[in-house]
Residue, then its C-alpha position, 0 to 999 in steps of 0.5 A: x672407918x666405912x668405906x662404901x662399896x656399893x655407892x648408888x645403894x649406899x651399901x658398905x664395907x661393914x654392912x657386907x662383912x657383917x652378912x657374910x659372917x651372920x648369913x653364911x653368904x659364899x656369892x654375889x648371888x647370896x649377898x644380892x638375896x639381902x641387900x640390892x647390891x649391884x642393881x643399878x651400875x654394878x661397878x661394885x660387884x667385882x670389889x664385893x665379890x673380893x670382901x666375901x672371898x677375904x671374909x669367908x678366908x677369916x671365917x675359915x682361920x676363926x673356926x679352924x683355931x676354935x676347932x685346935x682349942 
């Protein structure tokens, strides 16, 4: 299921996780360079910021177990 995390620009939970894994995002800041999230009410920034700190932490597992194989 999609959740949106950014309504006023309509940006979601997949679109930013997506991100995250193709573009290496670590930041808001690297996230804000693809898409306008946060550029009106900014509401969204605190949640988006805990998606890219879950997404990095399953990047991480992902290429340590790759790493031990």
């Amino acid at each position: 299921m999609k959740m949106y995390i950014c309504l006023c620009n309509r940006i979601s939970d997949k679109t930013i996780k997506t991100l995250v894994r193709d573009n290496r995002i670590t930041s808001i800041s690297g996230l804000k360079k693809c898409v306008s999230i946060g550029s009106h009410c900014g509401k969204c920034l605190p949640q988006a910021t805990e998606l890219i700190k879950t997404e990095q932490i399953k990047l991480a597992a992902v290429t340590e177990i790759e790493t031990v194989q």
